[in-house]
PADOGU-735694 format. One record per residue (C-alpha): z negated, x negated, y negated; residue number from 1; residue in three letters. Coordinates in steps of 0.02 Angstrom, whole numbers, m for minus. Layout:
N
+--------+--------+--------+-----+-----+
!      z !      x !      y !   i !  aa !
+--------+--------+--------+-----+-----+
!      Z !      X !      Y ! NUM ! ALA !
...
+--------+--------+--------+-----+-----+
***
This chain:
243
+--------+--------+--------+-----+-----+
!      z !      x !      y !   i !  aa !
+--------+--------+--------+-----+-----+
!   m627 !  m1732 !   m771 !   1 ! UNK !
!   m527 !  m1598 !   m830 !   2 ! UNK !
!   m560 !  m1444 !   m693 !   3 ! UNK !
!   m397 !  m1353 !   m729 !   4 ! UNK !
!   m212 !  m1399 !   m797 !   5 ! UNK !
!   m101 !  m1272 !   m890 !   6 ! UNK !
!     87 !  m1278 !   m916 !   7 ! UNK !
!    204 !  m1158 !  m1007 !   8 ! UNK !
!    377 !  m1126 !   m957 !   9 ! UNK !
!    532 !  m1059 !  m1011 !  10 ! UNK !
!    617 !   m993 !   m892 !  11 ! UNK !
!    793 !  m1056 !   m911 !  12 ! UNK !
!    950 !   m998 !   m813 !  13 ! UNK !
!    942 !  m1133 !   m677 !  14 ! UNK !
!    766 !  m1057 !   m635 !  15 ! UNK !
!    802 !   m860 !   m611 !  16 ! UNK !
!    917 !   m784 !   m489 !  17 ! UNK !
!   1083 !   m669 !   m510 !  18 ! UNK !
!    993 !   m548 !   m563 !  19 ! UNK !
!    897 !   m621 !   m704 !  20 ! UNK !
!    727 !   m621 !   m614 !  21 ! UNK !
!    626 !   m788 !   m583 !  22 ! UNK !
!    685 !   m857 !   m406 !  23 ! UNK !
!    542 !   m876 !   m272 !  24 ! UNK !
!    592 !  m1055 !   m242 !  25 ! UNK !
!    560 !  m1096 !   m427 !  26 ! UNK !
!    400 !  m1016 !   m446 !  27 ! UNK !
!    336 !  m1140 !   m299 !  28 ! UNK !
!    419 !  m1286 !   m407 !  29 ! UNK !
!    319 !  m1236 !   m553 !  30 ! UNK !
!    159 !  m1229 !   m438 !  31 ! UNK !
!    224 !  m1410 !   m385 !  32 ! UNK !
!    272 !  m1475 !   m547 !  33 ! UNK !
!     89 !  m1420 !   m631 !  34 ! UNK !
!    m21 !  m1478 !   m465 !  35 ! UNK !
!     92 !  m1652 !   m486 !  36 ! UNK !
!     21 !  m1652 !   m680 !  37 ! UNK !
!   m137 !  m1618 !   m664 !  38 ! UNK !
!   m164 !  m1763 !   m550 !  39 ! UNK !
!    m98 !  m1876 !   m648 !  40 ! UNK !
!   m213 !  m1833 !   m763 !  41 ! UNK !
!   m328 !  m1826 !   m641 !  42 ! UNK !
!   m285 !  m2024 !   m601 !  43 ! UNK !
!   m220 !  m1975 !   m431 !  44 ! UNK !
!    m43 !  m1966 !   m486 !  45 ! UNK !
!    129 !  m2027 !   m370 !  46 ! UNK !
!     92 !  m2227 !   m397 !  47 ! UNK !
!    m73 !  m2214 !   m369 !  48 ! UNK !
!    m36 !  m2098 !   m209 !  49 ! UNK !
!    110 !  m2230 !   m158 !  50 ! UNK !
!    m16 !  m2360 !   m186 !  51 ! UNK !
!   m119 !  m2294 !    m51 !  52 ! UNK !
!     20 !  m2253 !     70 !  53 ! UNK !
!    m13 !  m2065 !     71 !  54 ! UNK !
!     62 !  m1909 !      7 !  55 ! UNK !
!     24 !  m1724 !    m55 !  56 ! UNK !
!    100 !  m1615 !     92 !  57 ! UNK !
!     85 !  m1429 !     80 !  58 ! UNK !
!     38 !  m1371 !    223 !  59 ! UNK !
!     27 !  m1151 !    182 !  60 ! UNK !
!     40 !  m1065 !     34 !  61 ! UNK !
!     38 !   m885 !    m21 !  62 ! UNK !
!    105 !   m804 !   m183 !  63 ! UNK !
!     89 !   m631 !   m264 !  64 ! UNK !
!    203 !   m562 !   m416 !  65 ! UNK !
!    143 !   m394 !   m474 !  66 ! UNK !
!    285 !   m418 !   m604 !  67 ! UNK !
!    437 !   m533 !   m595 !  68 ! UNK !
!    454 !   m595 !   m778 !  69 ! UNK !
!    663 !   m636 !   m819 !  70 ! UNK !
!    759 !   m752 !   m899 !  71 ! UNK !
!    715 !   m818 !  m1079 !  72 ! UNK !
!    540 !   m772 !  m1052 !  73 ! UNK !
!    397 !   m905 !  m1074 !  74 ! UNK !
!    261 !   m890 !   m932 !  75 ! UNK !
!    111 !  m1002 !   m915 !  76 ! UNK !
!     43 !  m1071 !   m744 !  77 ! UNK !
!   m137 !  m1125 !   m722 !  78 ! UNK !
!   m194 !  m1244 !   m587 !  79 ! UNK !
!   m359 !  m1307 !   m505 !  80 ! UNK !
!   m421 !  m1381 !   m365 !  81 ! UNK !
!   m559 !  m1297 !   m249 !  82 ! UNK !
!   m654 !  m1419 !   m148 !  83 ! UNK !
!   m582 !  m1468 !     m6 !  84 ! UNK !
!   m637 !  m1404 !    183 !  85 ! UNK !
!   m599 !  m1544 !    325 !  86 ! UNK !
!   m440 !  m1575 !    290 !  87 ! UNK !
!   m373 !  m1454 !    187 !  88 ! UNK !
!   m365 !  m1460 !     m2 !  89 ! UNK !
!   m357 !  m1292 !    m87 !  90 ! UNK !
!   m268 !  m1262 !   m265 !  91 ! UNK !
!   m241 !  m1124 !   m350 !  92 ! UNK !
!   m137 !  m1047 !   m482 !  93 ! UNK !
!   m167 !   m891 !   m609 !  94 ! UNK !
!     21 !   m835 !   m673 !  95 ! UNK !
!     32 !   m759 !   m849 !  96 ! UNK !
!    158 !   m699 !   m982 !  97 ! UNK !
!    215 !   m741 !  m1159 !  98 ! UNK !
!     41 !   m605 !  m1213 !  99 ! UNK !
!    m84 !   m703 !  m1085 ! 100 ! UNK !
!    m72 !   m546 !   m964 ! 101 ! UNK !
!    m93 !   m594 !   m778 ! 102 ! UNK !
!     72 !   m553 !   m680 ! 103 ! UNK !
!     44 !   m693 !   m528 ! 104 ! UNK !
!    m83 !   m760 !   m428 ! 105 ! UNK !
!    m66 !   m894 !   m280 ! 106 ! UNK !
!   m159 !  m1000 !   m193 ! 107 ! UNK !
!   m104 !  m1146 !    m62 ! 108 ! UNK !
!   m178 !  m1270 !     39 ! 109 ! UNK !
!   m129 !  m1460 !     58 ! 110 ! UNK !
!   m131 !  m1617 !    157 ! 111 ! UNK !
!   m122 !  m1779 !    149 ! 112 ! UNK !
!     14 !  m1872 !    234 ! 113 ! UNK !
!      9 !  m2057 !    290 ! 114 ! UNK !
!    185 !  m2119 !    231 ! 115 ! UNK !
!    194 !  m2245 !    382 ! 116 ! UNK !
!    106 !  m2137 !    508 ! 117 ! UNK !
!    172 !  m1960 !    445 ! 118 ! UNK !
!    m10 !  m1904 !    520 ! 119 ! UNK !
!   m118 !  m1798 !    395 ! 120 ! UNK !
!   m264 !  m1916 !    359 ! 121 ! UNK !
!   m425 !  m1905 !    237 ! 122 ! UNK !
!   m454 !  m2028 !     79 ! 123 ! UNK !
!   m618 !  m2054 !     m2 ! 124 ! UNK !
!   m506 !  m2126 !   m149 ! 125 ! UNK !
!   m440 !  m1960 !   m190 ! 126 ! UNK !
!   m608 !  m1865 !   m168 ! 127 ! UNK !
!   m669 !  m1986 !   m290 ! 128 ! UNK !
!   m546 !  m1919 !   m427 ! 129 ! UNK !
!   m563 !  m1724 !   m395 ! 130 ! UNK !
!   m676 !  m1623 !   m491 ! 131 ! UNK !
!   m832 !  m1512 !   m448 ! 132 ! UNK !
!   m756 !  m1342 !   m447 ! 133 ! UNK !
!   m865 !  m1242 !   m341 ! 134 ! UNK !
!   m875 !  m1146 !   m482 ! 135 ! UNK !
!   m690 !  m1081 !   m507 ! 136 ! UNK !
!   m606 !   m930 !   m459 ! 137 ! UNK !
!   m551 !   m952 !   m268 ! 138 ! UNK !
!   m404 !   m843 !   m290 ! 139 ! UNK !
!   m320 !   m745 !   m187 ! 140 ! UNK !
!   m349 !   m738 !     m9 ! 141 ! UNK !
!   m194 !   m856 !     64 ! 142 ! UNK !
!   m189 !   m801 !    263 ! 143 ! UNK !
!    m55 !   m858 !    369 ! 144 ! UNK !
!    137 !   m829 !    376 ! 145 ! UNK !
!    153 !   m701 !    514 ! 146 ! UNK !
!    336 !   m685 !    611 ! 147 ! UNK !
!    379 !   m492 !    644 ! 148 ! UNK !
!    400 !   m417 !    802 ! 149 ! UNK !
!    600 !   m348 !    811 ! 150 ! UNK !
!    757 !   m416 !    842 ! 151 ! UNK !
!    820 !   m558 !    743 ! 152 ! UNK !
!    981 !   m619 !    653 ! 153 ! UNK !
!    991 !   m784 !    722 ! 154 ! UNK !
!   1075 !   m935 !    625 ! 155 ! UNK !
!   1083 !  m1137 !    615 ! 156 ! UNK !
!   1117 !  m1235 !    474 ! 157 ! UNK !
!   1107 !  m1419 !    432 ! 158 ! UNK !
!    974 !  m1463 !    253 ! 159 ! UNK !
!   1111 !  m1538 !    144 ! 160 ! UNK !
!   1048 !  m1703 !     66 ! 161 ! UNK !
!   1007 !  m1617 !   m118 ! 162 ! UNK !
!    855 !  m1512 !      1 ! 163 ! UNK !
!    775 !  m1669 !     28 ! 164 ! UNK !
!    616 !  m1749 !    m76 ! 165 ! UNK !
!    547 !  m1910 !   m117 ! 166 ! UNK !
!    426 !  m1872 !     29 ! 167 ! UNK !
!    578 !  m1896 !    159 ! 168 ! UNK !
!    573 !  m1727 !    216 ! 169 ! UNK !
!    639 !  m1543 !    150 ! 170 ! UNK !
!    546 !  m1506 !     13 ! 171 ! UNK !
!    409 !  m1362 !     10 ! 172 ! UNK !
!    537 !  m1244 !   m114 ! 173 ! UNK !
!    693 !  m1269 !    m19 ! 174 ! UNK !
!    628 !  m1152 !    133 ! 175 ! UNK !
!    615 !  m1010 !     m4 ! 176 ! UNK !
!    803 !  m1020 !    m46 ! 177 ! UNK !
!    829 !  m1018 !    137 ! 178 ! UNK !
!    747 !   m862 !    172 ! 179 ! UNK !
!    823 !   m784 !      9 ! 180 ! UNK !
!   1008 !   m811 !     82 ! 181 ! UNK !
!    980 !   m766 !    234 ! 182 ! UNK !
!    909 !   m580 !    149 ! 183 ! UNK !
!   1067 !   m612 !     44 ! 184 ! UNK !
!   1148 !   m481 !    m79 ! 185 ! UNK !
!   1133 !   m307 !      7 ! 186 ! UNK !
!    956 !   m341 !     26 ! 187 ! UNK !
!    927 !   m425 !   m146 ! 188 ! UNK !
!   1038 !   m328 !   m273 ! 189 ! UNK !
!    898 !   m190 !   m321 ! 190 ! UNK !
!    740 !   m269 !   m231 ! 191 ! UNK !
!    656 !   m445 !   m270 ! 192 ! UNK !
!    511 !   m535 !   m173 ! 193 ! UNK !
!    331 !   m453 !   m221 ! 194 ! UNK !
!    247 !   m566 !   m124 ! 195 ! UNK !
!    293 !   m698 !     m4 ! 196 ! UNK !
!    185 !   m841 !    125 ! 197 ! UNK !
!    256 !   m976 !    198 ! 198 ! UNK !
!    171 !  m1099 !    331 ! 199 ! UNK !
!    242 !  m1250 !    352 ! 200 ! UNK !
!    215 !  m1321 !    543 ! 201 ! UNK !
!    335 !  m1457 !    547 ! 202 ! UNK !
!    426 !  m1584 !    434 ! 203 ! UNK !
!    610 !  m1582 !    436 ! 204 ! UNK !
!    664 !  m1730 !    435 ! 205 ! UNK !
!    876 !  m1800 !    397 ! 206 ! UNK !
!   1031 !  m1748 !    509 ! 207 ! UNK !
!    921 !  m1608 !    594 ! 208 ! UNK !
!    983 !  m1453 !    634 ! 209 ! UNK !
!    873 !  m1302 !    625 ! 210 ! UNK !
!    884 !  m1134 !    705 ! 211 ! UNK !
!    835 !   m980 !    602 ! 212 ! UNK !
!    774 !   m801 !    625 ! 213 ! UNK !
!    790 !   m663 !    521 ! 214 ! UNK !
!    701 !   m513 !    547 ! 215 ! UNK !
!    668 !   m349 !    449 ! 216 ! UNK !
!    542 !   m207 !    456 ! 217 ! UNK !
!    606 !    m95 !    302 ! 218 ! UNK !
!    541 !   m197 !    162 ! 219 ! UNK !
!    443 !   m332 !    264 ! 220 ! UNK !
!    537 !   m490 !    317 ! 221 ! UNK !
!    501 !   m630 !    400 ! 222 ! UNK !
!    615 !   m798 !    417 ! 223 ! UNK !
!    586 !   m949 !    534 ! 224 ! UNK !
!    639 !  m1123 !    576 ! 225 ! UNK !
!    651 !  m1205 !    746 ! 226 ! UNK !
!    719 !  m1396 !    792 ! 227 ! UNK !
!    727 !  m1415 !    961 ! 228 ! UNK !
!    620 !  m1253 !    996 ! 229 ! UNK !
!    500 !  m1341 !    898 ! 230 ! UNK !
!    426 !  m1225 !    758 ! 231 ! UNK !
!    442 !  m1303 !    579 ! 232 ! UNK !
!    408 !  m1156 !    468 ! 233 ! UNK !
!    390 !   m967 !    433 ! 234 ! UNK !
!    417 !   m872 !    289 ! 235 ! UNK !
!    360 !   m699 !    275 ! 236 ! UNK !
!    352 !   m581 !    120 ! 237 ! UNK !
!    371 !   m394 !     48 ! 238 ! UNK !
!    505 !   m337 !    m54 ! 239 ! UNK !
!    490 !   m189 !   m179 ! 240 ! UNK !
!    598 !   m116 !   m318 ! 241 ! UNK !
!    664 !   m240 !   m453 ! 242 ! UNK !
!    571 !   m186 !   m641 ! 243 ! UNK !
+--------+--------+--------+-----+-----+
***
């Protein structure tokens, strides 16, 4: 079994923001996109999964950029699986540039979804296909989203069909952009995202409409998502000057 997966990517226009720099939304596609690889390699790839009725479901994940690389640059993202713990299902991802120097770390934990159900369950069939990697790098430390204390800008919207995934629901990357307009320009022209976590508590399913809070402690944020009063997600993250 092959204990890790690597991918290089350039990033391309559609991938960084106005300002050049590598949006926040994409860098959790590219953990997506790599995770999705390297378990089809693993020969627990989308058929297989749809086969069994289940699905990958990301359930919290944390991400820290000590630099933001930009446009035209090629970065490489590395990705393994930690053994799981009850239900969870740890990966993590090592972020590096063009010259192999680390500029990203994250590390997120999954579930599995039963497609009919939509209940987390466990499958032996996937253990089966994982490798031993007790012996890996754990990454860093992933924690929870945490909503600050303040008064909120408060907001609804409606997830427009292009936010939705194969999975039925708003995809895992979508909140990101979210949270990113509702900083929006004033707070985004000279700063970017250093480091961001987002716990997802909720699906969001079609024709909902979600409720959002903004709120801002100097450079900390936090952003969250309600249906019905019912939490779906939080998003919370540091900002810092752009390089």
């Amino acid at each position: 079994m092959e204990k890790s997966y690597t991918e290089a990517i350039l990033l391309r226009t559609p991938l960084c923001d106005m300002r050049g720099g590598w949006k926040p939304s994409a860098i959790l596609e590219a953990m997506q996109e790599t995770a999705g690889a390297h378990c089809e390699r693993l020969g627990i790839g989308r058929p297989v999964m749809d086969g069994l009725g289940i699905a990958w479901v990301l359930s919290r994940t944390r991400v820290v950029m000590d630099r933001l690389p930009r446009m035209n640059e090629t970065v490489s993202v590395a990705t393994w699986p930690l053994p799981p713990k009850h239900l969870f299902y740890p990966r993590v991802n090592a972020i590096r540039d063009a010259e192999g120097n680390a500029i990203g770390a994250a590390t997120s934990l999954w579930l599995l979804m039963d497609l009919d159900t939509r209940r987390v369950v466990n499958s032996d069939e996937v253990l089966r296909h994982l490798p031993e990697n007790a012996d890996m790098p754990a990454g860093i430390p992933i924690g929870m989203a945490r909503p600050l204390a303040g008064e909120a800008a408060e907001s609804t919207l409606v997830p427009p069909y292009v936010d939705f995934d194969l999975n039925g629901h708003v995809n895992n990357t979508r909140y990101l952009d979210w949270a990113m307009n509702a900083l929006g320009h004033d707070a985004l022209s000279e700063k970017r995202v250093k480091e961001f976590s987002v716990s997802y508590d909720r699906e969001i399913r079609p024709g909902e409409t979600i409720r959002t809070e903004l709120v801002r402690d100097g450079d900390a944020f936090s952003f969250r998502g309600f249906s019905e009063e019912k939490k779906c997600f939080c998003v919370s993250g540091v900002l810092t000057e752009r390089e």
